[in-house]
C-alpha positions as CSV (number, residue, x, y, z in Angstrom):
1,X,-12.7,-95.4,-2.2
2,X,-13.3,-96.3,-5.8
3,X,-10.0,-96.4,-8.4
4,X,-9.1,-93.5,-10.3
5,X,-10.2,-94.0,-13.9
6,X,-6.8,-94.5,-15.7
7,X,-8.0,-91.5,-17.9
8,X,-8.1,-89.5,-14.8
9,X,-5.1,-90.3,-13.8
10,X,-3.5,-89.9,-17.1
11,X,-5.3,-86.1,-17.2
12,X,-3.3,-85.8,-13.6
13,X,-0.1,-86.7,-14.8
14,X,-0.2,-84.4,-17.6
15,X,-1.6,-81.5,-15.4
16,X,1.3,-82.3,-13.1
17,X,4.3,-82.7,-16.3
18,X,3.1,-79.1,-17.4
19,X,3.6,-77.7,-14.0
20,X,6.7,-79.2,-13.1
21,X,8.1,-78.0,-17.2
22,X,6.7,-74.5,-16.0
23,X,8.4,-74.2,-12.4
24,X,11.5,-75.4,-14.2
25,X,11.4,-72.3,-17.0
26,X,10.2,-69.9,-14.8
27,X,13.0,-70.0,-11.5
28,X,15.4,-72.8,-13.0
29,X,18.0,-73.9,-12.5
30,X,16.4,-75.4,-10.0
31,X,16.7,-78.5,-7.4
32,X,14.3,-81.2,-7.1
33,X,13.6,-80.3,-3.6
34,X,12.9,-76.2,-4.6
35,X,10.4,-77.4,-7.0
36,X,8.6,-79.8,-4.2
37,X,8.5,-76.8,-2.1
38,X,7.2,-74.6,-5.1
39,X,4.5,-77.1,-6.8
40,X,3.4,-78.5,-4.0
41,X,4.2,-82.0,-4.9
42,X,5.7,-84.4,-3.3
43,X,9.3,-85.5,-3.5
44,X,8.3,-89.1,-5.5
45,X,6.6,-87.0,-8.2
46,X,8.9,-84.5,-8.9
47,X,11.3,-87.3,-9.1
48,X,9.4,-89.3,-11.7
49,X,8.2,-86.4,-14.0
50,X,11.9,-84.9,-14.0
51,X,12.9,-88.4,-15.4
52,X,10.4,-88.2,-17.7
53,X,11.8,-84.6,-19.0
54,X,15.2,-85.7,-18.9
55,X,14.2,-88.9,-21.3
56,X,12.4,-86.9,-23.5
57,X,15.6,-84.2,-23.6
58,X,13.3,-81.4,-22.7
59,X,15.5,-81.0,-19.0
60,X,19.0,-81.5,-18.3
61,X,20.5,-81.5,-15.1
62,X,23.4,-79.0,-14.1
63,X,26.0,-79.4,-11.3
64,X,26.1,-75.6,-10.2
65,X,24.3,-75.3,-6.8
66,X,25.4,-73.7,-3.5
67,X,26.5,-76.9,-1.6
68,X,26.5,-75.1,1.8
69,X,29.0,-77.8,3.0
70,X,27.9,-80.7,1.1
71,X,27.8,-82.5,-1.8
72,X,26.9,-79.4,-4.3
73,X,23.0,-80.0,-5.6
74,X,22.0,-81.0,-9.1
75,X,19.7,-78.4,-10.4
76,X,17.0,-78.9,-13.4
77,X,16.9,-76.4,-16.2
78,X,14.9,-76.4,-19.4
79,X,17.1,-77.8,-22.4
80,X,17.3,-75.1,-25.3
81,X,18.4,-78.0,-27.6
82,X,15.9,-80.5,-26.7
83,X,13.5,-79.8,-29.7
84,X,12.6,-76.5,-32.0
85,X,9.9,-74.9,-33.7
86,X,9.6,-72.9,-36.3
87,X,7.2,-69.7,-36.6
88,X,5.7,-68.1,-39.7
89,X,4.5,-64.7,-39.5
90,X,2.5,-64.8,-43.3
91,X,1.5,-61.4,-45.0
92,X,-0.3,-60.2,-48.0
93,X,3.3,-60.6,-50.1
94,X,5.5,-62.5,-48.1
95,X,5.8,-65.3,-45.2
96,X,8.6,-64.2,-42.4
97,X,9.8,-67.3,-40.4
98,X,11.9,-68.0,-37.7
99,X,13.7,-71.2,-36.2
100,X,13.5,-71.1,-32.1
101,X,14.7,-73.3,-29.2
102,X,13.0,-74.4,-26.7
103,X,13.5,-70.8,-25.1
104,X,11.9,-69.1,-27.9
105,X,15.7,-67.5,-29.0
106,X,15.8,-67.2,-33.0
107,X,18.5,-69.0,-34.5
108,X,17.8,-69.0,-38.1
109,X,15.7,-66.7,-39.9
110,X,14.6,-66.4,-43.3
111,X,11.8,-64.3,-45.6
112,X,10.0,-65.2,-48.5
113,X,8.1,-63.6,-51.2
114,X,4.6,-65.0,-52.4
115,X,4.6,-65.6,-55.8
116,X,1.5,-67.0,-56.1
117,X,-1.9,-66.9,-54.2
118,X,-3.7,-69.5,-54.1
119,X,-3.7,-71.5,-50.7
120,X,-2.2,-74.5,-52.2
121,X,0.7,-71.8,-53.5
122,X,0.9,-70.3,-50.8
123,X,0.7,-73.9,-47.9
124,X,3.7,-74.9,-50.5
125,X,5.7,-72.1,-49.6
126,X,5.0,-72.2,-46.3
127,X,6.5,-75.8,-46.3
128,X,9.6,-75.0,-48.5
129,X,10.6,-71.8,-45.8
130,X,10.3,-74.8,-42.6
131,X,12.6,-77.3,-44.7
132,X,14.7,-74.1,-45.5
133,X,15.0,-73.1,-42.1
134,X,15.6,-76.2,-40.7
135,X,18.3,-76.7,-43.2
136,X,19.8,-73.5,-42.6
137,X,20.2,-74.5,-39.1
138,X,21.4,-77.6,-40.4
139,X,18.9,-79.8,-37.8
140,X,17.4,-83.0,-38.6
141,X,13.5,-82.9,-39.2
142,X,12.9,-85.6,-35.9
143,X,14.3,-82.2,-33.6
144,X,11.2,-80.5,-35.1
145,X,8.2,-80.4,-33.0
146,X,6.0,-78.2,-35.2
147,X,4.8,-75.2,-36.8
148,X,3.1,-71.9,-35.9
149,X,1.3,-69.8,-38.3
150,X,0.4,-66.2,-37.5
151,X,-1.7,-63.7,-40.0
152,X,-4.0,-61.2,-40.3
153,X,-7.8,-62.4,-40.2
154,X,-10.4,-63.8,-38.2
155,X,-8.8,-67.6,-37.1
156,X,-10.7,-70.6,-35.5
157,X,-7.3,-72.3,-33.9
158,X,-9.1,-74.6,-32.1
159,X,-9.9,-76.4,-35.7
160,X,-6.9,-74.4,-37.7
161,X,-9.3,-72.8,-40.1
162,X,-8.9,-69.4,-41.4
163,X,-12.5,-68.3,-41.8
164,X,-11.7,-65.0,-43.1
165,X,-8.6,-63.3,-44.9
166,X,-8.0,-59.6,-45.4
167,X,-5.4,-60.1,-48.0
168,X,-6.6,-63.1,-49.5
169,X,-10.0,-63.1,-50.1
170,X,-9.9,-66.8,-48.8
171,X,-12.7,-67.8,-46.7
172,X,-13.2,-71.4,-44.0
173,X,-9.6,-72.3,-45.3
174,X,-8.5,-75.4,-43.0
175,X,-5.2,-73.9,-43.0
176,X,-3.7,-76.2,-40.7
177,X,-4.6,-79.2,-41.8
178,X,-3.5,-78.7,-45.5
179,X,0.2,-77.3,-44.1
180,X,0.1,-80.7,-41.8
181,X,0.1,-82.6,-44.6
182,X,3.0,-81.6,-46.1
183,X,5.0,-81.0,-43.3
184,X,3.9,-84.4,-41.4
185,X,4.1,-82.5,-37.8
186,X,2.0,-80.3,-35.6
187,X,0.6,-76.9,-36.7
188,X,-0.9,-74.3,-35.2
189,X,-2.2,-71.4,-36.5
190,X,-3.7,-68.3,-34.9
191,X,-4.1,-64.5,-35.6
192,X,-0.9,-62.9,-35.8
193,X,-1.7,-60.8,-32.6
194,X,-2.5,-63.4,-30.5
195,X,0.6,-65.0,-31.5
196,X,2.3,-61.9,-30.2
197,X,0.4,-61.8,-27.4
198,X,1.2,-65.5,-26.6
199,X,5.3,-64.5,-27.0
200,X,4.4,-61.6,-24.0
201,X,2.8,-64.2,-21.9
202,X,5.2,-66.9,-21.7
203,X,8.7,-65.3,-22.7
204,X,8.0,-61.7,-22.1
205,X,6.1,-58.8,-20.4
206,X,3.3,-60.6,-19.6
207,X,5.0,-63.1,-17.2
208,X,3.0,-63.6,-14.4
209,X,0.4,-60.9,-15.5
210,X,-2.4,-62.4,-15.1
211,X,-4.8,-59.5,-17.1
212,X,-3.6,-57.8,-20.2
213,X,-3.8,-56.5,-23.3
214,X,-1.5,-56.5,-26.3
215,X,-2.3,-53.9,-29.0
216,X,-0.3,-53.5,-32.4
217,X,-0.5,-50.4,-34.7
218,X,0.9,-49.9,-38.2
219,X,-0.8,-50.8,-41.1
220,X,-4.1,-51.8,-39.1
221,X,-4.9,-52.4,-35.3
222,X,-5.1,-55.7,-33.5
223,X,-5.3,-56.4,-29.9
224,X,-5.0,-59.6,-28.3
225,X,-6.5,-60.5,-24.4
226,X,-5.3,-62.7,-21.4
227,X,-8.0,-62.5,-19.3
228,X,-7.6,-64.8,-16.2
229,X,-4.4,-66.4,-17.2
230,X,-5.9,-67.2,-20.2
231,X,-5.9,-66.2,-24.0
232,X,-9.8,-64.9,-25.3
233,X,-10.4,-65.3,-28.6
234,X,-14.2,-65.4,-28.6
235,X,-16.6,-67.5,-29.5
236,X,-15.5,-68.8,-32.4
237,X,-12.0,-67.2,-32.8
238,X,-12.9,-63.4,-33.8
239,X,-12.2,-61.6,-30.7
240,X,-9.9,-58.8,-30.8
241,X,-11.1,-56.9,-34.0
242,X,-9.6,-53.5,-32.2
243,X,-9.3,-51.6,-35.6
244,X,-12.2,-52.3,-36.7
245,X,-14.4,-50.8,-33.4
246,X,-16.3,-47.9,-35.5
247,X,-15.6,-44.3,-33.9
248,X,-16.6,-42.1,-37.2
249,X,-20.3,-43.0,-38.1
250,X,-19.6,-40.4,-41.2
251,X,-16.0,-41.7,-41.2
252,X,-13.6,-42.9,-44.1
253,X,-14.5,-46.4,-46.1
254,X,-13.0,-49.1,-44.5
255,X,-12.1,-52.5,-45.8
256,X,-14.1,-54.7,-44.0
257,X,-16.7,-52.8,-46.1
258,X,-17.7,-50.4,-43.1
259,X,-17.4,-46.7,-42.8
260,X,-14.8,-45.1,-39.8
261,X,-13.2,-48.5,-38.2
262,X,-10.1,-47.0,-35.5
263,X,-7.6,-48.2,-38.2
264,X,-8.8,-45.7,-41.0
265,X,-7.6,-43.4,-38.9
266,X,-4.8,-45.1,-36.7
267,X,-3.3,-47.0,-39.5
268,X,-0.9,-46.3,-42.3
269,X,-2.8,-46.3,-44.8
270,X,-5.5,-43.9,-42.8
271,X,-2.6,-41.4,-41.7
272,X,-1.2,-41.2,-45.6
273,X,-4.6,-40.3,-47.0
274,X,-5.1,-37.7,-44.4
275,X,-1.8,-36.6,-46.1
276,X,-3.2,-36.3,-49.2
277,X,-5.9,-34.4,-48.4
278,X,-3.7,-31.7,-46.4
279,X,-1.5,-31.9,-49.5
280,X,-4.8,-31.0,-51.7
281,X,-5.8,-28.5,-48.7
282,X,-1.8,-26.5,-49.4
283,X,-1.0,-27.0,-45.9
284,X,1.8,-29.6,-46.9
285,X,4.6,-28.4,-49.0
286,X,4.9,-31.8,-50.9
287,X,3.1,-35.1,-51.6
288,X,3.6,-37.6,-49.1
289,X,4.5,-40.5,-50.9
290,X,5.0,-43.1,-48.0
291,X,4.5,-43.4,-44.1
292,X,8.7,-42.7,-43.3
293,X,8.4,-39.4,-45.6
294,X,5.2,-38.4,-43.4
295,X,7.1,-39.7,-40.0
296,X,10.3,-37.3,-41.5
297,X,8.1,-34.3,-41.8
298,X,6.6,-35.0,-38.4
299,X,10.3,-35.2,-37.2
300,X,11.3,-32.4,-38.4
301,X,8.4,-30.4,-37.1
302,X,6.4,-29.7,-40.1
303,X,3.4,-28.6,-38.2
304,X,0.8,-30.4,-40.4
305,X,2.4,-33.7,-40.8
306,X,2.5,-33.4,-36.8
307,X,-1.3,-32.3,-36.8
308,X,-1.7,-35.4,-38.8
309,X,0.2,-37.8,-36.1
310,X,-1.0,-36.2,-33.2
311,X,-4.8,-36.2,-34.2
312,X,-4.1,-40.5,-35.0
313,X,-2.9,-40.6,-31.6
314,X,-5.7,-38.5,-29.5
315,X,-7.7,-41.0,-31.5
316,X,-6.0,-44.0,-30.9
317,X,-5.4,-43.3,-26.7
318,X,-9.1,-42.4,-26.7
319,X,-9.9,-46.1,-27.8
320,X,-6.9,-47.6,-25.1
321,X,-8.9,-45.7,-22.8
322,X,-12.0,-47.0,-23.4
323,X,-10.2,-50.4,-23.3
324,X,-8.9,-49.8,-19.6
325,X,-13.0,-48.9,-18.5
326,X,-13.9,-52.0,-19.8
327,X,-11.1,-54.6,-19.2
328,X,-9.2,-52.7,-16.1
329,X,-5.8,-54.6,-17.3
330,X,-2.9,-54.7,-15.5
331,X,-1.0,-54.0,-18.2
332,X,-1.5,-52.7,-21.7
333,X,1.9,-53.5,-23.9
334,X,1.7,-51.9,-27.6
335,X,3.9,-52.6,-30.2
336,X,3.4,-53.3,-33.8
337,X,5.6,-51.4,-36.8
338,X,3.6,-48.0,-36.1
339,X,6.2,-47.9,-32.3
340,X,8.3,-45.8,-34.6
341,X,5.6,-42.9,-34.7
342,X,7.5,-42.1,-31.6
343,X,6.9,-39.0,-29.3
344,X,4.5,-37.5,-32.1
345,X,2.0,-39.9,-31.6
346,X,2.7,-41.4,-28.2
347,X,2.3,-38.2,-26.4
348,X,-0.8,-37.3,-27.5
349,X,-2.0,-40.9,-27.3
350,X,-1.0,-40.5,-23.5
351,X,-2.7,-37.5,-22.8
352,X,-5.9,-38.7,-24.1
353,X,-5.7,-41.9,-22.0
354,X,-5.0,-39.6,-18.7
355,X,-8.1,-37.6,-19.6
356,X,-10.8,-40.2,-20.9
357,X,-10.1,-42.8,-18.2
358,X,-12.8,-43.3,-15.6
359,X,-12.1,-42.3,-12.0
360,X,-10.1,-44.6,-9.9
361,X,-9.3,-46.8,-12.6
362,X,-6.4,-44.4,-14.1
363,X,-3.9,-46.1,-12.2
364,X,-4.7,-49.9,-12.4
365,X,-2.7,-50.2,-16.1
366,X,0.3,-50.0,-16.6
367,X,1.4,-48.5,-20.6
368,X,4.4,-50.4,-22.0
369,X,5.3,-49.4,-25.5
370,X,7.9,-52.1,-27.0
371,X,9.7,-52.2,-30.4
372,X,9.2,-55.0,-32.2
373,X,10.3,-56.3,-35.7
374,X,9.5,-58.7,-38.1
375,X,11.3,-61.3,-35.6
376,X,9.0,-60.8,-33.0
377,X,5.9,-61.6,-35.3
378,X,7.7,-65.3,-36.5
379,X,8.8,-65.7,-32.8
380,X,5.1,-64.9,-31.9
381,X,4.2,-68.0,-34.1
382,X,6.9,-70.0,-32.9
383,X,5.5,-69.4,-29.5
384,X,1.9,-71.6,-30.8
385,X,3.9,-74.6,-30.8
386,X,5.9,-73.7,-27.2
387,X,2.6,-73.0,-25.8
388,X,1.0,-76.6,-26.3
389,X,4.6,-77.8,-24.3
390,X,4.0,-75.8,-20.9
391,X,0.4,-75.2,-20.8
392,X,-1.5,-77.4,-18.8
393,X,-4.1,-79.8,-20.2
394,X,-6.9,-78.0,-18.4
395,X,-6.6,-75.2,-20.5
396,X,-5.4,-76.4,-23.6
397,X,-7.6,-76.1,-26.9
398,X,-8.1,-79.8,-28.8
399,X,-5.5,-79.8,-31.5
400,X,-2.2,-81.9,-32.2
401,X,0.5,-82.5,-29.4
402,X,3.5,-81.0,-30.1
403,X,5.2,-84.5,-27.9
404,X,4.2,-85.9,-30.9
405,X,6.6,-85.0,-32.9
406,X,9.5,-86.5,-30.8
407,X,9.1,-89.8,-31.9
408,X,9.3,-88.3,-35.8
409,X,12.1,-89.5,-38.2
């Protein structure tokens, strides 16, 4: 039999690292023998790729095994302290970021306003709130093995350019490589949704979930997909546009420059000017001014500001429907700022899903509705850099490894 080219073998390894790094954060602590048993490797390779995470300080070893008689077992568990990331969650005023461990927990936070613009304003900023953050946390910059970068737009990761900006105006931006020069390690950037979505697949309801769908509402829509194990982003990184599927030919003027996009409905900026206009119309007593004094009037009952909710959510579970006929997830997990609608929204959003579902498909997704804050947005980025650690190189996209930065400082 022929040799294994060395490139092969060096692809093997690094399949067989990523699996081992995943077995380990998924059931450890665990013993050497356990992960033999659940990798399906043998004994000699699980010995020489647990060395490898222990040299690199990404595993530690931990006395605390049932001994059953014996000499008590020394179990392998994913090292919190062996490197951290940070994540920037960057909005039309203000970039929100967020220092993790290797476990994606949030140990320093901070937020920033924009002062200025431009993108070499703004890439500044975004370089002064990682040094900020990383002295806050008062960590050298060799325990930093990159940066994630979430926002709104329409994001080629694979090459970090930001090919179009809502906020900005800025269009074919190369992001990532004008941050990576000033920070001198890894970065990633993505839409902020499939950041999120990345968080739900390797830290939280999307564990082992193998098809589903993230959706965010507030002051747009954005969904991102795992389809296969996978993240989709498309062709060239648009996939996911959710808010701007058109369901009003005759609709409202969106800003993508097209006329009844979900969001001008489902958004916050669609549910305030349907306040206006039942303001104008005398059916509500007052101007609304901002989305929490429409969400109080809905509270309280006001039967017009609840009109108002409700008809956003028939709307918006009429779209989640439509999503289940052609996806069939497993699960559907929506979050976003717009959670705190609450039963005003969510009920009527549910009752249009039960009744616009196709037949024998109604019970394949399961609806999670989580809470999430401006943390879960900077520990969505965070989670771009974590990503490139524990995927394997079969699926990863071409872009800087975050291993790399290790050998930094």
């Amino acid at each position: 039999m022929p040799p294994t080219p060395l490139g092969n073998r060096d692809l093997i390894r690094s399949i067989n690292r990523s699996v081992v790094l995943n077995a380990i954060k998924t059931h450890g602590p665990i013993a050497r023998t356990q992960l033999a048993r659940r990798t399906g490797l043998s004994p000699a390779t699980i010995t020489g790729i647990a060395a490898e995470l222990i040299e690199d300080d990404l595993v530690f070893e931990k006395e605390i095994g049932d001994s059953r008689g014996g000499r008590r077992p020394i179990l392998l568990a994913i090292n919190p302290a062996g490197g951290y990331v940070v994540g920037i969650k960057l909005t039309e005023d203000r970039a929100i970021g967020a220092l993790t461990d290797l476990e994606a927990l949030v140990l320093v936070k901070r937020t920033d306003p924009l002062e200025e613009k431009t993108p070499q304003a703004v890439t500044a900023a975004l370089a002064r709130l990682a040094d900020e953050l990383l002295r806050k946390a008062g960590l050298p910059r060799k325990k930093l093995l990159g940066v994630g970068v979430g926002l709104a737009g329409i994001v080629d990761s694979e090459r970090g350019v930001l090919r179009r900006s809502p906020f900005f105006g800025w269009r074919d931006l190369p992001l990532r490589d004008l941050l990576q020069e000033q920070l001198r390690v890894p970065v990633y950037v993505d839409n902020d949704v499939n950041t999120l979505t990345l968080a739900e697949k390797w830290f939280g309801a999307g564990q082992g979930v193998d098809h589903f769908l993230v959706v965010t509402v507030g002051r747009g829509v954005g969904m991102g997909m795992v389809i296969n194990g996978q993240i989709y982003r498309g062709g060239a990184g648009g996939a996911g546009e959710f808010g701007h599927t058109v369901v009003d030919l005759d609709g409202p003027p969106c800003d993508c420059g097209k006329r009844g996009c979900l969001e001008t409905i489902v958004g916050y900026p669609g549910l305030l000017r349907a306040a206006g206009e039942a303001h104008r119309r005398g059916e509500l007593p007052a101007a609304v001014e901002d989305i929490d004094a429409l969400l109080a009037l809905a509270a309280r009952g006001d039967p017009a500001a609840r009109g108002i909710v409700a008809r956003a959510g028939r709307q918006f579970g009429l779209a989640v429907a439509n999503l289940i006929n052609l996806f069939d997830p497993q699960r559907i997990i929506i979050g976003g700022e717009g959670v705190r609608m609450a039963a005003p929204f969510f009920d009527p959003m549910v009752a249009a899903i039960r009744g616009h579902v196709m037949p024998g498909l109604e019970n394949d997704a399961e609806i999670r509705i989580e809470p999430w804050g401006d943390d879960a947005w900077a520990r969505g980025a965070a989670s771009l850099v974590l990503r490139e650690l524990f995927e394997s190189p079969v699926h990863r996209e071409a872009g800087p490894n975050p291993a790399q930065a290790l050998a930094i400082g």
